[in-house]
C-alpha positions in Angstrom: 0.0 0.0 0.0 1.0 3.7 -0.9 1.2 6.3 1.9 -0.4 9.5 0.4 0.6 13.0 1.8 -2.5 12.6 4.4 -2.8 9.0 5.2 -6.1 7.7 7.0 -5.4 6.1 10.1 -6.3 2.8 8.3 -3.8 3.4 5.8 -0.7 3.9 8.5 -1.7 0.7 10.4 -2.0 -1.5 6.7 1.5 0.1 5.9 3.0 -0.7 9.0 1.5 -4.1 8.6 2.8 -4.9 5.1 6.2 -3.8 7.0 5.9 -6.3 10.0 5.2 -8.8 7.8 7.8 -8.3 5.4 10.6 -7.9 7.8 8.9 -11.3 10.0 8.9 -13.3 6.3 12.7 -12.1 5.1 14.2 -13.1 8.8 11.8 -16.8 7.7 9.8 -16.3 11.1 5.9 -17.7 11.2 3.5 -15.3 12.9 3.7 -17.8 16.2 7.6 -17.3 16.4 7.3 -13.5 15.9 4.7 -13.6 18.3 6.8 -15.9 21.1 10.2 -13.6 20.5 8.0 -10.2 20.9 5.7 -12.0 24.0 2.4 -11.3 22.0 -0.6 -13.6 20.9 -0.4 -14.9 17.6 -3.5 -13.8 16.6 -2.3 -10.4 17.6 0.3 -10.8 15.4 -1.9 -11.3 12.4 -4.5 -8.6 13.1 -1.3 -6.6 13.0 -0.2 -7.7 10.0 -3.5 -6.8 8.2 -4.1 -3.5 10.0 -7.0 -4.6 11.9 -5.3 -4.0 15.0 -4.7 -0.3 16.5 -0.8 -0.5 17.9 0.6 1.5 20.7 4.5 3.0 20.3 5.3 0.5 22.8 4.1 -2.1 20.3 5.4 -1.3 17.6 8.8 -1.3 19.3 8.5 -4.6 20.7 7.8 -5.6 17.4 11.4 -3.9 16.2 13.0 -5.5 18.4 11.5 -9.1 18.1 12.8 -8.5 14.4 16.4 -7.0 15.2 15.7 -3.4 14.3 15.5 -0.5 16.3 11.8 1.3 16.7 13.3 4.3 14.5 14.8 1.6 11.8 11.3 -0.4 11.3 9.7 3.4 10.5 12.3 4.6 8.1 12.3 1.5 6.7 8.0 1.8 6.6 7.8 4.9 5.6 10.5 4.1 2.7 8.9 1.4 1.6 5.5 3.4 1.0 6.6 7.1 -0.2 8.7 7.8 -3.5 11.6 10.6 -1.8 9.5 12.9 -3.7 6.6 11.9 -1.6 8.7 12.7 2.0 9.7 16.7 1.1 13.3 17.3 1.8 13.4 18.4 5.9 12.0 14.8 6.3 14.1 13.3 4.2 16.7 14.6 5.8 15.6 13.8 8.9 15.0 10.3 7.7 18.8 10.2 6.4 20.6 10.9 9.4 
């Protein structure tokens, strides 16, 4: 999914979702192991992964760190993912870049 310059609330959770997911399928984790190494339900785990599920800061960085990344590494590499450079403007990018 494509972020747009004013993303729905819907359309953050799906992109961090599609994220999770990605990251949980390169490292060759099921949803049960990601869920055992970040100490969350499994079926939590999937409602993330679809962007059913709402997902507090604290979360997400469980999540980041179940995964080997840093909270700030898993959104870079989200928002990334979902916005041509273009899309970011250039104080974010280079915020982004640091």
């Amino acid at each position: 999914m494509r972020i747009t310059d004013n993303p729905t609330l819907k359309e953050v959770l799906i992109a961090i979702g599609e994220k999770i997911r990605a990251e949980r399928q390169r490292l060759g984790y099921t949803q049960e192991q990601l869920a055992e190494r970040a100490g969350f339900h499994r079926t939590y785990v999937g409602m993330v992964e679809r962007g059913e599920q709402n997902i507090t800061l604290e979360s997400y960085n469980r999540f980041a760190e179940a995964l080997g990344m840093g909270m700030y590494e898993l959104m870079h590499s989200t928002l990334a993912a979902h916005h041509a450079p273009s899309d970011v403007g250039p104080v974010a990018e280079k915020n982004m870049n640091r």
